[in-house]
C-alpha positions in Angstrom: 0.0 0.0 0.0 1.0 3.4 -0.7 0.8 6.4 1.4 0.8 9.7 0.2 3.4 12.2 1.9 1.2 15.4 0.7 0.5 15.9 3.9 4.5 16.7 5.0 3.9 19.7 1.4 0.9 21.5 3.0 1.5 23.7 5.8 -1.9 24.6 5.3 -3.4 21.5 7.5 -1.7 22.9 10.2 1.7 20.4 10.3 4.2 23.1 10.2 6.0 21.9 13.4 5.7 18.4 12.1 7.0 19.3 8.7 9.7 21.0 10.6 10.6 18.1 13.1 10.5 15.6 10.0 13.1 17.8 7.7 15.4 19.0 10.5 18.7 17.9 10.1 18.0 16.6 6.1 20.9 18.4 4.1 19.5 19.6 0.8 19.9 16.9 -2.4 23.5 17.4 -4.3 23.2 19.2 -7.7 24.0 16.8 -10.6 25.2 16.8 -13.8 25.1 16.3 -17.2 26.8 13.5 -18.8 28.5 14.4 -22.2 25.8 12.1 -23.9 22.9 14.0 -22.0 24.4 17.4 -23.0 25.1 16.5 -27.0 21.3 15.5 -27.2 20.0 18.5 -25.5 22.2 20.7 -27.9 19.6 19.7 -30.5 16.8 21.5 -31.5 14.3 19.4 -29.4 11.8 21.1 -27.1 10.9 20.3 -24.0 8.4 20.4 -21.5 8.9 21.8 -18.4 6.5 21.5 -15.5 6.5 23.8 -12.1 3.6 24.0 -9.9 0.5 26.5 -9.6 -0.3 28.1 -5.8 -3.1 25.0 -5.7 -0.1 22.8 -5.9 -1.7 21.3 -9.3 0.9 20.9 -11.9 1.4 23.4 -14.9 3.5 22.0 -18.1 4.3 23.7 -20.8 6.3 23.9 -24.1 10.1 25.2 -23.8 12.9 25.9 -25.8 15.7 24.3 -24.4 19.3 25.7 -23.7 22.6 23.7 -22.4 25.8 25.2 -21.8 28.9 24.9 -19.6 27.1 25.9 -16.1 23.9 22.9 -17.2 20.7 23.5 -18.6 17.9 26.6 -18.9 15.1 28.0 -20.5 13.4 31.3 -21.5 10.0 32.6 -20.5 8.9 36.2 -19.8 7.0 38.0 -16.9 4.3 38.6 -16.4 3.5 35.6 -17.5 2.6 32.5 -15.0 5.5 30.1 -15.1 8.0 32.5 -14.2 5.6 33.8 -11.6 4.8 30.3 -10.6 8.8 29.4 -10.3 8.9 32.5 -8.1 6.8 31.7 -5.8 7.8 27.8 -5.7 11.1 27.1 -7.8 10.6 23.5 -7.8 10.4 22.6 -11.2 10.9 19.5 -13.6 11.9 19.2 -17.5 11.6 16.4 -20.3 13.2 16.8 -23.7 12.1 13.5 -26.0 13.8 12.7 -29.4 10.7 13.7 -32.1 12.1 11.0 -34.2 12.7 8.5 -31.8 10.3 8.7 -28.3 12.2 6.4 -26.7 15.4 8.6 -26.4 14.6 11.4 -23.7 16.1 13.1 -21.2 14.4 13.8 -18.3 15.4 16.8 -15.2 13.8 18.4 -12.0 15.5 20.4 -9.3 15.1 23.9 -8.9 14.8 27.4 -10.8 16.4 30.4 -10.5 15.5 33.2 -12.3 17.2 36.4 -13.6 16.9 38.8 -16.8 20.6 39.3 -17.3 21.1 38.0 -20.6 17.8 37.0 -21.3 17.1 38.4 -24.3 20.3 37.3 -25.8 19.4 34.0 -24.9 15.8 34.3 -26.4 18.0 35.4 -30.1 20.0 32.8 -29.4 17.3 30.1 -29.1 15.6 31.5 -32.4 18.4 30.6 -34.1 18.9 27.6 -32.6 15.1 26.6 -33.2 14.0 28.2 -35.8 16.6 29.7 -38.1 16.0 33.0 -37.2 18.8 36.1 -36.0 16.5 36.9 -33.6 13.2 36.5 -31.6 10.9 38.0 -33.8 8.1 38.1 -31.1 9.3 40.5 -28.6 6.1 42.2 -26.8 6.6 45.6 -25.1 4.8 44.5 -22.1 7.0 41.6 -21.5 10.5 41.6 -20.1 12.3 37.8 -20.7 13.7 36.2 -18.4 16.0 33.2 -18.1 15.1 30.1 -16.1 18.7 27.9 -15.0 17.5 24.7 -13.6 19.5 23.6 -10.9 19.2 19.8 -11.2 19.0 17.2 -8.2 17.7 14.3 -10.4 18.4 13.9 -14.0 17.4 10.4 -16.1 18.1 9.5 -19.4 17.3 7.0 -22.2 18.5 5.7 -25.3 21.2 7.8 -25.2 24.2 4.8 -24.8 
């Protein structure tokens, strides 16, 4: 049988002490890694799907384009829209890139976000070209200011990617 730990998520039933006796003392989960073989496949031109949560606690998923460098992998979004205000609120926040050709090669993330605007629209022009061919985002909105989203990764899986 198994039990649900929701309860030990919602300080709202009135656990706090008991959410607080149960974490004391657990050290935070290490960041990982990608392999070279996780990073070559998220290079390509594959979006993802990343998920963070609404202030219900109900999932929210949505369509990404992905970016991988040196420091690991991120995404671009723009306020005021909800996932970045979602991830500020709650940065935990998870990530799956499949293969279009092949559904059984994927590589899957969660952690959490942080999020900044420095270099964010160079990212967003950068991503264009890498998705779509383009020198830059041609969909820039004066209302919106982009912001970057680096996912700070304390589970990654992979498949088909031997």
């Amino acid at each position: 049988m198994e039990r649900s730990t929701a309860w030990l998520r919602s300080p709202e039933i009135g656990n706090s002490c008991v959410v607080a006796h149960v974490l004391h003392g657990v050290s935070a989960p290490a960041v990982k890694r990608l392999t070279d073989a996780q990073r070559a496949f998220l290079e390509n031109p594959y979006v993802g799907v990343v998920t963070d949560l609404r202030p219900d606690g109900s999932p929210h998923s949505t369509v990404v384009w992905v970016d991988v460098d040196d420091d690991g992998v991120s995404f671009n979004t723009a306020w005021p829209r909800a996932k970045p205000r979602y991830l500020d609120a709650n940065p935990l926040v998870a990530l799956v890139v499949v293969d279009p050709g092949d559904e059984y090669r994927w590589v899957s993330l969660s952690g959490t976000a942080t999020l900044t605007e420095k270099g964010a629209n160079e990212q967003i022009d950068r991503l264009a070209r890498k998705y779509k061919g383009l020198d830059s985002y041609p969909w820039h909105k004066p209302e919106e200011t982009r912001v970057s989203v680096r996912i700070s990764p304390t589970w990654i899986e992979a498949r088909g990617l031997e």
